[in-house]
Structures are given as C-alpha cells and as structure tokens.
VOPAGU-2260 file (C-alpha; in pm, 1 decimal, decimal comma):
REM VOPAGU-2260
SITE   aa  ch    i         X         Y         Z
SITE  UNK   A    0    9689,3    8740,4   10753,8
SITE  UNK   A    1    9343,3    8705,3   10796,6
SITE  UNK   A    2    9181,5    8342,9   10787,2
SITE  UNK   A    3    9059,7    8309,0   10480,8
SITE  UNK   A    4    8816,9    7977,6   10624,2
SITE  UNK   A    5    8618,6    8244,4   10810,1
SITE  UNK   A    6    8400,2    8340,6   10481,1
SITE  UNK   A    7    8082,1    8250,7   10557,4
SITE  UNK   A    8    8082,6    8304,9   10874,5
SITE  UNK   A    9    7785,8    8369,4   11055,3
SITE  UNK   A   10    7771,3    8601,5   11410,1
SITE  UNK   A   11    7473,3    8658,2   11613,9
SITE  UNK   A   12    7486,7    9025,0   11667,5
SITE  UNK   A   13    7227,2    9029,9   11955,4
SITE  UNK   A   14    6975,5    9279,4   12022,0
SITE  UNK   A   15    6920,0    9673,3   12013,9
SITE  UNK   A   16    6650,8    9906,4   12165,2
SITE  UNK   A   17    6609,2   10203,3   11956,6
SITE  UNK   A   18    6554,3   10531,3   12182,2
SITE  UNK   A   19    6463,7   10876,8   12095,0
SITE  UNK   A   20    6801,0   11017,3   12340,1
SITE  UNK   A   21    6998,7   10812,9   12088,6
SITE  UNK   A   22    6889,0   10951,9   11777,3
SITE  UNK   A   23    6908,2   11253,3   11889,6
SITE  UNK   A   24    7222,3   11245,2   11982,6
SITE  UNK   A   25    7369,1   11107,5   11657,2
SITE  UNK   A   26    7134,3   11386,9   11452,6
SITE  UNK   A   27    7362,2   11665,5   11653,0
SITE  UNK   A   28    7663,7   11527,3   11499,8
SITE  UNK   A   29    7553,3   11654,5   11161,3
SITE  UNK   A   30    7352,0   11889,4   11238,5
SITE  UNK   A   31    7026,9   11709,6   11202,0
SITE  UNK   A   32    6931,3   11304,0   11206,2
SITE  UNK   A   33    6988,5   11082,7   10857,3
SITE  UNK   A   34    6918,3   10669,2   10831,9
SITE  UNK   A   35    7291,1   10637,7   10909,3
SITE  UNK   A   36    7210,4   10588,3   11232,1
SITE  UNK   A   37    7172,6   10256,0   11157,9
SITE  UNK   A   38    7520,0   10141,5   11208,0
SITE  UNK   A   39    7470,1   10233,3   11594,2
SITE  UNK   A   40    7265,9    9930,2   11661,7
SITE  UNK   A   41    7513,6    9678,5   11499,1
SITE  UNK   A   42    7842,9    9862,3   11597,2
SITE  UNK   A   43    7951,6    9656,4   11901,1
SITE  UNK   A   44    7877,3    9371,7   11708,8
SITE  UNK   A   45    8074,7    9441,8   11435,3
SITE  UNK   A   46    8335,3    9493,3   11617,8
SITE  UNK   A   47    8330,2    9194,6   11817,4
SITE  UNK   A   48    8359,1    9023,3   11451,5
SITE  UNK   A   49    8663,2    9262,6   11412,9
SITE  UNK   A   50    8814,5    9088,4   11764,1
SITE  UNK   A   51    8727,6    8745,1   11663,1
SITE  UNK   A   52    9035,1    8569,7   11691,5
SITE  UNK   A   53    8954,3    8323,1   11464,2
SITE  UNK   A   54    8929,5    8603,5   11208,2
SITE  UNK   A   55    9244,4    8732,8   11197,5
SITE  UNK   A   56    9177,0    9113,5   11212,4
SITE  UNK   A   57    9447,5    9378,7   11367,5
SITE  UNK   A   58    9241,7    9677,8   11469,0
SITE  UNK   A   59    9532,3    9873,4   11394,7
SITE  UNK   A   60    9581,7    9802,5   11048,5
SITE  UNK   A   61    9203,0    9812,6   10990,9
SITE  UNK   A   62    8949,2   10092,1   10754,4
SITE  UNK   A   63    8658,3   10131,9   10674,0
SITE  UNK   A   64    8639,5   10093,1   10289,4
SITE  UNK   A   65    8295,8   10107,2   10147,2
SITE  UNK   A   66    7953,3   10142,1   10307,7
SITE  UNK   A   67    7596,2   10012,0   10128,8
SITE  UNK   A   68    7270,4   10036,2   10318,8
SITE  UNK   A   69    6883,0    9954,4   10185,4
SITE  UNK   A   70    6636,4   10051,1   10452,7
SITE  UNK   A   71    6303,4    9839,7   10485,4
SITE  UNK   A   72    6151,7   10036,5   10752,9
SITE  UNK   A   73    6205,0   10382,8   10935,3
SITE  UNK   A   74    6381,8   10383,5   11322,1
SITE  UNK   A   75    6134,1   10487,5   11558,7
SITE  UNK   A   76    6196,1   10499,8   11959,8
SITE  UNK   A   77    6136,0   10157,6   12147,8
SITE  UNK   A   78    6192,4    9949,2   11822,3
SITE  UNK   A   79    6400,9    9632,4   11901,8
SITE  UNK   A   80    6648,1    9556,4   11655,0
SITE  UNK   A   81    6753,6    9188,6   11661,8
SITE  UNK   A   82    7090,9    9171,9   11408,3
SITE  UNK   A   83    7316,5    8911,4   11217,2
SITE  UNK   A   84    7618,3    8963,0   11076,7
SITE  UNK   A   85    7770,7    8723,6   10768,3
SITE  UNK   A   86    8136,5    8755,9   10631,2
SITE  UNK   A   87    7979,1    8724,0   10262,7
SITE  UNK   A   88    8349,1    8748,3   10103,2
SITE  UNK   A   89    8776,1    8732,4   10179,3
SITE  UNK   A   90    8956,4    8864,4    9914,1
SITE  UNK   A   91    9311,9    9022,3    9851,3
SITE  UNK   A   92    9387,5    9324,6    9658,6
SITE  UNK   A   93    9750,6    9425,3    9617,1
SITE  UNK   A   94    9913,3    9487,8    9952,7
SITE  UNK   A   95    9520,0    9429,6   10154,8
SITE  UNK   A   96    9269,9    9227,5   10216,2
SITE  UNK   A   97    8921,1    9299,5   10189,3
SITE  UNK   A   98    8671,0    9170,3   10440,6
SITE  UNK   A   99    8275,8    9170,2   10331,2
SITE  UNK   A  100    8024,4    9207,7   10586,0
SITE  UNK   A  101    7638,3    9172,5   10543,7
SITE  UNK   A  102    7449,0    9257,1   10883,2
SITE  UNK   A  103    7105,6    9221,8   10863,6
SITE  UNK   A  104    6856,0    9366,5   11150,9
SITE  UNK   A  105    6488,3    9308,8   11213,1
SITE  UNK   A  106    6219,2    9388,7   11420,7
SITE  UNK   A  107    5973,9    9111,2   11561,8
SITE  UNK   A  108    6142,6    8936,4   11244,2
SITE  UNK   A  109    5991,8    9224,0   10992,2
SITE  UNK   A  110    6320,1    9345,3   10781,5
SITE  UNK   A  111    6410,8    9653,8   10887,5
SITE  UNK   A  112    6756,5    9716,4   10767,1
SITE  UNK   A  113    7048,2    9552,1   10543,5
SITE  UNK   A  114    7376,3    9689,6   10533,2
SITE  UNK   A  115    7700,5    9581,9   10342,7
SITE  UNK   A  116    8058,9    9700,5   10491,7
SITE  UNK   A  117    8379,5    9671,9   10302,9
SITE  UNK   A  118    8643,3    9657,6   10555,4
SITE  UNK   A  119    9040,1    9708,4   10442,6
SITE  UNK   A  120    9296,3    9554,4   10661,1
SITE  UNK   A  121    9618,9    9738,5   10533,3
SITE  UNK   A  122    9928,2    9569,7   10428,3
SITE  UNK   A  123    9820,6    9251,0   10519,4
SITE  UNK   A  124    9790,4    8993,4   10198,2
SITE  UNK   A  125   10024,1    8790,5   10117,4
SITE  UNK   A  126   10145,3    8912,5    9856,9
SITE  UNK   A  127   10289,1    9198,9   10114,0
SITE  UNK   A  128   10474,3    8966,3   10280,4
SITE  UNK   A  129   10669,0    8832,0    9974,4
SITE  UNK   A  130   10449,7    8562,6    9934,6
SITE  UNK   A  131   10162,3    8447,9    9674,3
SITE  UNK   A  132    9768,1    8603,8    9686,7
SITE  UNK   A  133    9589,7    8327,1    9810,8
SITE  UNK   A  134    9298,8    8436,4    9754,5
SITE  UNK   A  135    9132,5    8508,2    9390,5
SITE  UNK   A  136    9292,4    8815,8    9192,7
SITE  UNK   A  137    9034,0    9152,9    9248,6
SITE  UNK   A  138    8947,8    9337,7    8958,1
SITE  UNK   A  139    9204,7    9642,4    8883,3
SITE  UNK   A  140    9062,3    9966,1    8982,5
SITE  UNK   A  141    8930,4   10168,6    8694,9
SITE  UNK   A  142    9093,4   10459,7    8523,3
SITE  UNK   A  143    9001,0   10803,1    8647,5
SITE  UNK   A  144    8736,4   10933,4    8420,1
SITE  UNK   A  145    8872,4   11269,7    8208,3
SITE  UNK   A  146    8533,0   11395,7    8181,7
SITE  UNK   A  147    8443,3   11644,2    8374,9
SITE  UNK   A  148    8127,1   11572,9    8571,2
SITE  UNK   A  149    7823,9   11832,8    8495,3
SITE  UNK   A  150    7778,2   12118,6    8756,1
SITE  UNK   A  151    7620,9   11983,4    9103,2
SITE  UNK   A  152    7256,7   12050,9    9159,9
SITE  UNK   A  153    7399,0   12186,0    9493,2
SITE  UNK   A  154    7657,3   12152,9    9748,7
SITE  UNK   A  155    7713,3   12236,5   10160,4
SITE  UNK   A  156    8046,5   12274,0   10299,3
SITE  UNK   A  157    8052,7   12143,8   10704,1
SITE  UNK   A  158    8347,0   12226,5   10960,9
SITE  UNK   A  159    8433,9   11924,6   11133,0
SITE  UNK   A  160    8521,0   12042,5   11489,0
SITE  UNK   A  161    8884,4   11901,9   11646,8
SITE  UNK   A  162    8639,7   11720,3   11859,9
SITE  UNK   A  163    8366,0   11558,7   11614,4
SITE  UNK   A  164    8581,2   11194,7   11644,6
SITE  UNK   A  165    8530,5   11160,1   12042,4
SITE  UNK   A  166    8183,1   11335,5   12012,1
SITE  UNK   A  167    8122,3   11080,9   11730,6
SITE  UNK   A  168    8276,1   10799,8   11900,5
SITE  UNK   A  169    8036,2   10835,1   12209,5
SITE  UNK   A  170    7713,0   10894,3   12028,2
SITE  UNK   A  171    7804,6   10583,3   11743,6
SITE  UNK   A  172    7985,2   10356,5   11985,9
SITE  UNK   A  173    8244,4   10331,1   11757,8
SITE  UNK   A  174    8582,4   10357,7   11952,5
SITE  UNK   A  175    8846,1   10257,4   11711,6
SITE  UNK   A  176    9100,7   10399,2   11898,6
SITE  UNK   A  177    9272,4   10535,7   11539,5
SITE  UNK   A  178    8982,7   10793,5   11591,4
SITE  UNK   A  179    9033,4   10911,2   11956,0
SITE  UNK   A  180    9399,1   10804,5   12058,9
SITE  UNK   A  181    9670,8   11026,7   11877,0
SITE  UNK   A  182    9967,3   10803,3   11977,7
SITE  UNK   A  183    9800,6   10483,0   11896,7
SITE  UNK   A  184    9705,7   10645,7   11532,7
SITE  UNK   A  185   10054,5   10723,2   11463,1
SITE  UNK   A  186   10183,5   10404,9   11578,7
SITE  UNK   A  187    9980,7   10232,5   11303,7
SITE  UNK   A  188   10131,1   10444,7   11087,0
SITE  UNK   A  189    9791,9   10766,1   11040,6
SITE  UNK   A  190    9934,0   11095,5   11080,2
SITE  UNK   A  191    9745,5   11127,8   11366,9
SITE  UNK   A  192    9340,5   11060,4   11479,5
SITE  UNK   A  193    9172,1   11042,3   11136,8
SITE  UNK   A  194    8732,4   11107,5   11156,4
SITE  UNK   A  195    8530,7   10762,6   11119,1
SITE  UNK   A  196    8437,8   10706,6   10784,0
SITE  UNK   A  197    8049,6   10645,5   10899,0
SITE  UNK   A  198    8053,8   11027,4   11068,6
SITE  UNK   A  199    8195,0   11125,6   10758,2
SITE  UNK   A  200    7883,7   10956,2   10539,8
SITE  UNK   A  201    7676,1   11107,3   10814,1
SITE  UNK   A  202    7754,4   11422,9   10783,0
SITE  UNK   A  203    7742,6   11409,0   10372,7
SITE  UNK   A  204    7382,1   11232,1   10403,7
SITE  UNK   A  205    7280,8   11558,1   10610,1
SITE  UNK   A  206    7415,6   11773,7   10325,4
SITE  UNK   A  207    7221,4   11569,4   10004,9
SITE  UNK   A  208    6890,4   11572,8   10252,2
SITE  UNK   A  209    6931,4   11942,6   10293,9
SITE  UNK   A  210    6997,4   12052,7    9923,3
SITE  UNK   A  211    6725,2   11800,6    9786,3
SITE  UNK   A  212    6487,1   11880,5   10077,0
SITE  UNK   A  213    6391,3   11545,0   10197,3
SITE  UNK   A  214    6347,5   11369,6   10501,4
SITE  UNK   A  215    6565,3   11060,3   10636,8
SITE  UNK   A  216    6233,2   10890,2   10626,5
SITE  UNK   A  217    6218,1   10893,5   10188,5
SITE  UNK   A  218    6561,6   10723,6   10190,4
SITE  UNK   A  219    6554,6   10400,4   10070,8
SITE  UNK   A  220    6938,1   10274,2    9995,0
SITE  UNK   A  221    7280,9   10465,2   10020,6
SITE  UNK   A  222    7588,9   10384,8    9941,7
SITE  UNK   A  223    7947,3   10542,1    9946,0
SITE  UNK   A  224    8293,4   10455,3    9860,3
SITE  UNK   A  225    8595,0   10591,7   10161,2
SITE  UNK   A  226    8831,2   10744,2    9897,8
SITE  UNK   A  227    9100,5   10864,4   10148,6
SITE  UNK   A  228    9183,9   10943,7   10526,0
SITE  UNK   A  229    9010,0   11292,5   10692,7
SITE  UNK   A  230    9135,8   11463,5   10939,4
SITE  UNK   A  231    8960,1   11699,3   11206,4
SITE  UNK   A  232    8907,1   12070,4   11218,2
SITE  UNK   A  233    8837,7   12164,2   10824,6
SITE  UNK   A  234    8558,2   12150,0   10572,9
SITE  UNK   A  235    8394,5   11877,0   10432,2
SITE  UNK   A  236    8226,4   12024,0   10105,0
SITE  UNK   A  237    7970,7   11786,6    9951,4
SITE  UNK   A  238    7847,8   11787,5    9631,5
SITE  UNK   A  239    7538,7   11696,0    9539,9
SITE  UNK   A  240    7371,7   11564,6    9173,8
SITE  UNK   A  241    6985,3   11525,5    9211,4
SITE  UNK   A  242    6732,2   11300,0    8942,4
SITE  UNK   A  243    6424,7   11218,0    8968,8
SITE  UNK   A  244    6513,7   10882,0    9222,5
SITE  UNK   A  245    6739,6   11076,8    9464,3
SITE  UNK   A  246    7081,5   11206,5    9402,8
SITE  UNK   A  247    7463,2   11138,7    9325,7
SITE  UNK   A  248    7678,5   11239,4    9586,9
SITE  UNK   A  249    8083,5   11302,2    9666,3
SITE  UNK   A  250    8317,1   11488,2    9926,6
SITE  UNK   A  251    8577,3   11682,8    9889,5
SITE  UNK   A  252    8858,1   11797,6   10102,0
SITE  UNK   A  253    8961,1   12172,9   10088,1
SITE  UNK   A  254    9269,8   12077,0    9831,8
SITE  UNK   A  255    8998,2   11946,1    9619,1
SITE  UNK   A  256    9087,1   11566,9    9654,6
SITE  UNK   A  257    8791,2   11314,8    9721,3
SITE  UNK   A  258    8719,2   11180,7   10073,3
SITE  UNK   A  259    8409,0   11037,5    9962,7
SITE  UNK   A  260    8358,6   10867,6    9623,2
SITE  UNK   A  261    8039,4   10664,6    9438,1
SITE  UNK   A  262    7807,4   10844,8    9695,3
SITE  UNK   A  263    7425,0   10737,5    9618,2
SITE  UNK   A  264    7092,9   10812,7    9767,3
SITE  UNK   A  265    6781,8   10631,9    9667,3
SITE  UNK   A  266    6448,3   10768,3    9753,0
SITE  UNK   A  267    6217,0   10446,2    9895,4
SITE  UNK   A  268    5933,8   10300,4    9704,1
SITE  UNK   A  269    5723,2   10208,0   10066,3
C-alpha cells in the first residue's frame, strides 16, 4: 500500500534546459511538435517521486491515469525550467489507489507551466487485500451516456509503429520498463509492452492541431482521461469536436473502444 502520510508532499524536481534537438525530436514522434513536450522536463523527476520509498509506489503495478496541463508561456530553446512537484491528493478507488501530482515549472521564477497527473497503482488499496479503504470513499464513476455524440468536426487516424514505445521512451525519458521490456510487462500482468499514455496524448494533440489548424503555440490547457491499455503497431483514430475556444477530443482503437476519454484543448488568452 502506498503511504497515505506522503500527501502533501513536496519534491524539488531540479532544473531543465530546453533545446531545439529535443523538441525536435519529440515533434517526430507525432509527426510534428505539440505543448506535450512539457512532461520531458519533469519526467525524471517524477519518477524519482515514483521510487521514493517513503511513497510506497511499485513501478510495476503503476499507470498513468489522467493528464491536465495549463501552459503560461511557450518552450523556446535555452529556456531553463526550474520544477516542483506536490502529491496534492491519496485516495482509494475500489481495488487502486490514486496518486495526485501537481508539478509546477518556471523560468527565472516567471510561470511557465502547471501540470496535474493522476497516477493508478493497480490492485493495491486495501480494500484488495481484504481489508478496509482507508482512505475517503471516491465518487462512483458515471454511467455511460446513451446519447450519441454529434458528428466530429474532423478526425486523423495515426499508425503507431512496433517501435514508437522505445523511440518514445528515448526522446521523453520515460523508461517505464512496461513500455520497452516484454517480459517485465507480462510479469505485471500487461499482455505485453503497452505505448505510454503521454505518446499517446501526443500523438492525439498532433491530430486536434492538424484538423483545427493551429499551432502548439495557441494552446493554452489540455487535458485527457487514459481510458484503457494500447498496444503497438495499429491505428490510433482521433476524433475531433471544434468551438469557438478550441476543441473536444477522444481516441479510439480500431474495435471502436476508447483509449482516450474527456480529451480538451483550450486555445490561450496571452
């Protein structure tokens, strides 16, 4: 179980140079850059909160469950990012328990990006071991709606090479070895190497910038809800909503079932 004590927990993420060779290399991931690349400066600190052993976290029993950014400023090369991260919440639901995370990053103190992660540690709460939820009852999640939503505004479809997690992996720093290390997925229980729920939002940014014809620059919060596991080598097919503030967004695997749920783009006010 994961100490529950730790809430409010504050890390000191350290520091992050911003380089042109970097954001490059994330934008040929999908295809083209989006402000997702913002999880590349924080993502060896977050996962040195995810090692904390005074935390509690197994990395194998850990997902990514939700994702929330609001962008203050646009990443240009040489910026140094100075980060924080905060466990804002511990909380069980059902069988899991459900690990907040604010990280906040600045340059020369000036707000440049805040970004909320939901992680999931499977299987974990107590009341999977037999025992009571010691932590306060989450709400129950909400019916599926029966109405069907109104035709997308647009929609791409992107193949998602066998390789995309290692390529991902090296561009995002984000090593989970769930994403890169068959046996190790299946012996915490994955059918096999599953794609990192950030290159998934990634790659679904790409697709609502390209059908509404913006640039990463306009985007002023996103947000996205990790409906289910994603394999390599198929289509992701994103579907897009656009209004007059930005768009509605989910993605579908090619049985129709959502990978990505809740998906919302903001256009900035700067």
């Amino acid at each position: 179980m994961i100490n529950h004590e730790r809430a409010g927990h504050v890390y000191d993420l350290g520091e992050y140079t911003v380089t042109e060779k970097a954001m490059e290399a994330y934008a040929e991931i999908a295809g083209g850059f989006t402000p997702v690349f913002g999880i590349v400066p924080v993502w060896s600190g977050i996962a040195s909160i995810n090692e904390d052993p005074e935390l509690g976290l197994d990395e194998s029993r850990v997902v990514h469950g939700e994702q929330r950014m609001r962008f203050l400023q646009p990443f240009r090369d040489g910026q140094v990012l100075r980060s924080k991260g905060t466990v804002e919440a511990i909380a069980e639901r059902g069988s899991n328990e459900m690990v907040t995370l604010r990280v906040d990053s600045s340059d020369l103190g000036a707000p440049v990006l805040s970004q909320w992660l939901v992680i999931i540690s499977r299987g974990t709460a107590a009341a999977a071991k037999g025992g009571g939820s010691s932590g306060k009852p989450s709400s129950p999640e909400p019916p599926p709606a029966t109405q069907k939503p109104p035709p997308p505004t647009g929609e791409r479809s992107t193949y998602l090479s066998p390789d995309i997690t290692y390529r991902y992996a090296e561009a995002a720093g984000d090593d989970n070895r769930i994403h890169t290390d068959p046996e190790f997925a299946r012996h915490a229980g994955l059918p096999g190497i599953i794609v990192q729920g950030m290159c998934l939002l990634h790659v679904a940014t790409r697709a609502v910038l390209e059908v509404e014809g913006r640039a990463p620059a306009e985007v002023g919060q996103l947000s996205a809800r990790f409906a289910r596991m994603f394999m390599p080598d198929q289509e992701l097919r994103t579907r897009v909503w656009a209004d007059g503030g930005g768009a509605s967004f989910d993605a579908l695997g090619l049985d129709g079932k959502h990978v990505l749920k809740n998906g919302r783009l903001d256009l900035n006010h700067r």
